[in-house]
C-alpha atoms as one frame of an Amber mdcrd trajectory, in Angstrom:
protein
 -12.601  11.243 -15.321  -9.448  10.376 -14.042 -10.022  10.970 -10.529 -13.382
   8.892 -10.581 -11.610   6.007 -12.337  -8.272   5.849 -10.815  -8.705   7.632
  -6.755  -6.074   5.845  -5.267  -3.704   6.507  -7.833  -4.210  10.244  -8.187
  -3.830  10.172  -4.118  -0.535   8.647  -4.706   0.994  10.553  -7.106   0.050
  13.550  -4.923   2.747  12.046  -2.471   5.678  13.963  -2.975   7.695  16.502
  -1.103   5.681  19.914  -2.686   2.363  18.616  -2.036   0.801  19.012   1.310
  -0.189  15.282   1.346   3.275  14.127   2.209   3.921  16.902   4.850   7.164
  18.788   5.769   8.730  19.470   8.609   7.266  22.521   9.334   3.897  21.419
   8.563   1.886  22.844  12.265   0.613  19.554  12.936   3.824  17.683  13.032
   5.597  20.391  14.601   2.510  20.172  17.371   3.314  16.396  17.902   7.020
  16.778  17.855   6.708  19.402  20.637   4.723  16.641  22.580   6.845  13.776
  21.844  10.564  15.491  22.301   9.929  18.650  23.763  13.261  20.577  22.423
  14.435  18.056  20.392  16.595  18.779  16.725  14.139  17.419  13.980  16.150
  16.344  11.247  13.918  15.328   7.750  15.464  11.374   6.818  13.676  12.281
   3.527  11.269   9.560   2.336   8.452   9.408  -0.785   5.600   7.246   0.988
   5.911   9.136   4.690   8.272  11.838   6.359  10.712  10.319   8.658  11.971
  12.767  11.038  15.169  11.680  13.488  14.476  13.375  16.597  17.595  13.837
  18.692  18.997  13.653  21.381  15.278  11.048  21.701  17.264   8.905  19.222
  13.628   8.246  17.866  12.224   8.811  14.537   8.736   9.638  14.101   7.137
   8.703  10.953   4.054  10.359   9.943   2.120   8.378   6.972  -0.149   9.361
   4.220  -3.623  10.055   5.066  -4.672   7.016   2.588  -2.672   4.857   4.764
  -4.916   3.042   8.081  -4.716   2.388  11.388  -5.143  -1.340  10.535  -2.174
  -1.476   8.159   0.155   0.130  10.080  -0.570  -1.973  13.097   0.036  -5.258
  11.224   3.136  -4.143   9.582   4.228  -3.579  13.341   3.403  -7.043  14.140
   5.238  -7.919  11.050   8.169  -6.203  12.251   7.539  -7.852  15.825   7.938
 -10.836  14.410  11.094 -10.481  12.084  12.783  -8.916  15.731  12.171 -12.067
  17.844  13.520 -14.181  14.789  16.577 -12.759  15.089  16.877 -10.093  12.274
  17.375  -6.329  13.576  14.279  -4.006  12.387  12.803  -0.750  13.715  10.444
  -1.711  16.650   7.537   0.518  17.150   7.410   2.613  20.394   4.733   2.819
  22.452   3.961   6.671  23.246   0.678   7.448  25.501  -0.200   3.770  25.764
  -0.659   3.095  21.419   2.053   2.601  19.167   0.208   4.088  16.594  -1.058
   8.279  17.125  -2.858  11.047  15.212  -0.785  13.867  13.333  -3.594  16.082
  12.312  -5.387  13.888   9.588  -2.914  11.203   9.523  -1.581   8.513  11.908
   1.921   8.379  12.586   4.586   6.154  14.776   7.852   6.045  16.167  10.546
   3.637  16.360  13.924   3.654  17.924  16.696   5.013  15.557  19.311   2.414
  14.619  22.534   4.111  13.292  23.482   2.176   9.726  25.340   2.838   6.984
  24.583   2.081   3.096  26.975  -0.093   0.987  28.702   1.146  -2.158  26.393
   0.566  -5.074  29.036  -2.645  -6.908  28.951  -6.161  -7.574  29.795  -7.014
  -4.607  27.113  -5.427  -2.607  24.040  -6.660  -4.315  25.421 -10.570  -3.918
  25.597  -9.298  -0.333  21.910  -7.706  -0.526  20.545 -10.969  -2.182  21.829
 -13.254   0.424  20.304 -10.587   3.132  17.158 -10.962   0.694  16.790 -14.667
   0.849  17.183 -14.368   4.971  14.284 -11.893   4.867  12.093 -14.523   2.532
  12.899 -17.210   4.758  11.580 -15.393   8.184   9.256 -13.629   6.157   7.230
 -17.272   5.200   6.889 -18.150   8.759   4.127 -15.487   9.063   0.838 -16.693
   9.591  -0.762 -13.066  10.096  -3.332 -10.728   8.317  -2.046  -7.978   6.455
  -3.670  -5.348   4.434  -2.724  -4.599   1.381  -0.883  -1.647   0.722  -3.154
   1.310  -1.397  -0.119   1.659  -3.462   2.149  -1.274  -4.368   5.423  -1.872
  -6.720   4.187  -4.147  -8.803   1.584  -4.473 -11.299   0.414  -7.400 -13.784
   0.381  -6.328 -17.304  -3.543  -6.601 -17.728  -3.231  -3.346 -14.822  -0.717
  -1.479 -17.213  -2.946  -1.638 -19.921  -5.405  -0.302 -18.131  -2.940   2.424
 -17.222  -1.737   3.340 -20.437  -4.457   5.271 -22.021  -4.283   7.328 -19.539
  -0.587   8.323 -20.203  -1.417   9.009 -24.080  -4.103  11.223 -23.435  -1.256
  13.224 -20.858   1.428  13.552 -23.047  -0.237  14.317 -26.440   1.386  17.505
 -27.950   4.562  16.037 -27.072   5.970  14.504 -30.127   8.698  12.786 -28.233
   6.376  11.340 -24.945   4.195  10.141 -27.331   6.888   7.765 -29.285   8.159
   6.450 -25.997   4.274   5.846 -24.960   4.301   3.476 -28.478   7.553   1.777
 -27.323   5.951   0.958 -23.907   2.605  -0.413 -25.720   4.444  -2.425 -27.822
   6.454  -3.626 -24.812   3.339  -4.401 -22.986   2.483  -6.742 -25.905   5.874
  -8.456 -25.564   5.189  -8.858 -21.948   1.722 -10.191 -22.065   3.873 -13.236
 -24.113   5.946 -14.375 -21.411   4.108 -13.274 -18.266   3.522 -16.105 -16.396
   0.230 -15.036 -13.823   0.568 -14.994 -10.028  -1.351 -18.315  -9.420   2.001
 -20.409 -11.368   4.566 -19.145  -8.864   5.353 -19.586  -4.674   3.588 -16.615
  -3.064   4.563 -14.804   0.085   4.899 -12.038   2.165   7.655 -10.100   0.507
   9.248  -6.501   1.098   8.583  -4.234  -2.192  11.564  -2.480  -2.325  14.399
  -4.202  -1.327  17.547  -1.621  -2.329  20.766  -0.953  -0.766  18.964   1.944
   0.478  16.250   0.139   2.912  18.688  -3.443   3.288  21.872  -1.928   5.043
  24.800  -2.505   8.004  24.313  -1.201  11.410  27.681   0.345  13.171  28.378
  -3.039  14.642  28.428  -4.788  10.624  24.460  -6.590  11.492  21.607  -6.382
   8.764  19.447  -3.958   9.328  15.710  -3.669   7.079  14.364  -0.595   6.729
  10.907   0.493   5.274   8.199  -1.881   5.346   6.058   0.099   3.529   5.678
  -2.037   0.413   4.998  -5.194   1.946   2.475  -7.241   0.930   1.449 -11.321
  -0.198   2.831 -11.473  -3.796   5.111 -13.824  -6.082   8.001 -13.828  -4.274
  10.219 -13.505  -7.724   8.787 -10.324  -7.799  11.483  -8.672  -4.902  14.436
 -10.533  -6.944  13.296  -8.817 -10.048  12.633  -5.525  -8.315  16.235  -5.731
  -7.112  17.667  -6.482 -10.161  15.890  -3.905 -12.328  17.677  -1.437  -9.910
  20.789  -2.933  -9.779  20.727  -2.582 -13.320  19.597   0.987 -13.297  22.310
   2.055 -10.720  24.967   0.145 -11.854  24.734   0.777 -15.908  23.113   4.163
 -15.505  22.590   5.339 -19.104  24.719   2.952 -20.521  23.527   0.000 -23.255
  21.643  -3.273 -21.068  23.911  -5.798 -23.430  26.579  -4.396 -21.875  26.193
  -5.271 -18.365  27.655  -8.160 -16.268  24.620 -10.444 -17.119  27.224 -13.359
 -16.223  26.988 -11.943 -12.619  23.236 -13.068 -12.174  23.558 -16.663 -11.064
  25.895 -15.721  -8.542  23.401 -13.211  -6.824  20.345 -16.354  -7.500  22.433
 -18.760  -5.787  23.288 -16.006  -2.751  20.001 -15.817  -2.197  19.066 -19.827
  -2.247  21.744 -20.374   0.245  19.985 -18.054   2.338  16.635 -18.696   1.814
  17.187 -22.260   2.435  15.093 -22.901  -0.634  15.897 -23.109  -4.467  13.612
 -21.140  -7.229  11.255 -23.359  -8.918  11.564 -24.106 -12.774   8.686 -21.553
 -13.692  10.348 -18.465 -11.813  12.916 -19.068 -13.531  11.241 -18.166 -16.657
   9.531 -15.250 -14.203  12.381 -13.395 -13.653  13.219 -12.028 -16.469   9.236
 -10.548 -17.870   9.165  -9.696 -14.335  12.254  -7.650 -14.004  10.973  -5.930
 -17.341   7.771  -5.195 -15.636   9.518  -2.863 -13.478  10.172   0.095 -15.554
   6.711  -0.271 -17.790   5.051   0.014 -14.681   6.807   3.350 -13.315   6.090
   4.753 -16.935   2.518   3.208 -16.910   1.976   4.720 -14.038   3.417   8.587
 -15.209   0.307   9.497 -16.696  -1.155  10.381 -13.006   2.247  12.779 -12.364
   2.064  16.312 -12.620   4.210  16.186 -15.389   3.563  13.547 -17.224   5.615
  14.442 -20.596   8.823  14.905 -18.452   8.632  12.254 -16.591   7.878   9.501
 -19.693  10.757  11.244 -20.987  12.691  10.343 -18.240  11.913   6.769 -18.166
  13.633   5.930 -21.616  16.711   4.609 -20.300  14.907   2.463 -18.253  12.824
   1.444 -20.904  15.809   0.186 -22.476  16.072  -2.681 -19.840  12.737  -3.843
 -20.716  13.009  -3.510 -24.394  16.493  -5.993 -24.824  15.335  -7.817 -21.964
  11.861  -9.072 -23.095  14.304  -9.859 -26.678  17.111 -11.605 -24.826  14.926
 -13.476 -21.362  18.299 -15.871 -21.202  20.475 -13.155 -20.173  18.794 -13.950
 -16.334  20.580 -17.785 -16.777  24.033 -15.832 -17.257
């Protein structure tokens, strides 16, 4: 039932290094078109959960090899997304063009390459996400002078809380017999209620194209101390407030780990919100305001909305209590956003 109801899910969570979906290194047909592309060359595995990256040296390419889900047309307009971003001035991976297309078959699935920019991450602190919000509200500000086409991605970061619902009997039916999933399946329903209160829909807030996954990991410094954005994967025409929220549900996450949500640095908020208005040239309207905080719960109810469709969906609900946490004081205390 599952895989008639929910396809593109199911094809998702098969997306992980075990699975022959996302393929490894030594996977014949990527070893085939590395041969081609770099005869000789040391393939080095950048790691990755939506595609394998593979640096290719001394090419100083990497070749990125997608999910077979994942089409010709998408790819191509995230390129011409990334175009664009380049000749604004911001420093992105540029597709290559190899046998006259920047986009080539790898056995069933398409696959690019870009030129490999050296970077380093920052130091998960205070200090670095007010730096990544202010890199954030340059990206938003480029980002809503595009007046392109792009598909939507088959598998996105964000959800509205009518799709978790959906979602959610799935994840009971995975986890019964575990006594311990199944309370932290009753916390997240009784979350989602909570949520459904203070949602405010799509149509009430500034749309955009925005990233999906802005993280110290994919927003870093090249050699020389520029910005450099990494993985475009996630991008698609959403509420903006949604990448702020994303980025502060992680912050969170990284920065308290396991520890309580009331006690972290809530007062450090506005700071970050007004880094990224002085970059973005543009201030956050009265009703994201309100957004930001259901939205930043939405983040962890929809990773454990979404753990029914894992192979293990007991362990990984299990998994997602700490995160849970977030969600749970947050949707009690939304004011802790103001600071």
């Amino acid at each position: 039932m599952n895989a008639k109801l929910y396809p593109r899910l199911l094809e998702w969570w098969k997306d992980d290094p075990s699975d022959p979906d996302r393929p490894e290194l030594d996977n014949p047909d990527v070893q085939r078109l590395i041969a081609e592309i770099a005869p000789g060359a040391q393939a080095t595995d950048l790691g990755g959960v939506m595609s394998l990256n593979v640096r290719l040296e001394p090419a100083g390419v990497v070749l990125r090899v997608h999910q077979p889900f994942v089409s010709r047309q998408r790819i191509l307009a995230v390129q011409q997304v990334r175009h664009h971003l380049d000749q604004m001035g911001l420093v992105v991976p540029i597709a290559l063009t190899w046998r006259n297309s920047t986009v080539v078959r790898c056995g069933s699935r398409w696959a690019e390459m870009e030129r490999y920019i050296p970077h380093r991450r920052a130091e998960p602190e205070h200090d670095s996400y007010c730096w990544l919000f202010g890199t954030l509200g340059t990206l938003h500000r480029v980002l809503a002078t595009l007046g392109i086409t792009v598909p939507r991605p088959l598998v996105a970061t964000y959800a509205p809380p009518g799709s978790l619902h959906r979602w959610l009997p799935i994840a009971e039916a995975a986890i019964r017999g575990s006594s311990e999933a199944s309370d932290i399946t009753r916390l997240l329903r009784s979350l989602l209620r909570r949520l459904d209160a203070q949602w405010l829909p799509a149509s009430r807030l500034p749309q955009q194209f925005v990233h999906g996954d802005v993280r110290l990991s994919n927003v870093c410094k090249t050699l020389e101390g520029k910005v450099v954005y990494l993985d475009f994967g996630f991008l698609a025409h959403r509420p903006r407030i949604h990448d702020l929220a994303y980025s502060l549900a992680f912050m969170v996450l990284a920065l308290g780990g396991h520890q309580a949500p009331e006690s972290f640095a809530w007062q450090s908020v506005p700071r970050l919100i007004e880094a990224y208005e002085a970059s973005a040239n543009a201030h956050l309207t009265a009703e994201e305001r309100r957004a930001l905080a259901p939205y930043t719960a939405a983040v962890p109810l929809y990773a454990a909305a979404l753990d029914g469709f894992s192979n293990d969906p007991a362990g990984q609900i299990r998994s997602r209590l700490p995160f849970l946490r977030l969600s749970e004081w947050l949707l009690v205390h939304p004011e802790a956003m103001m600071g």
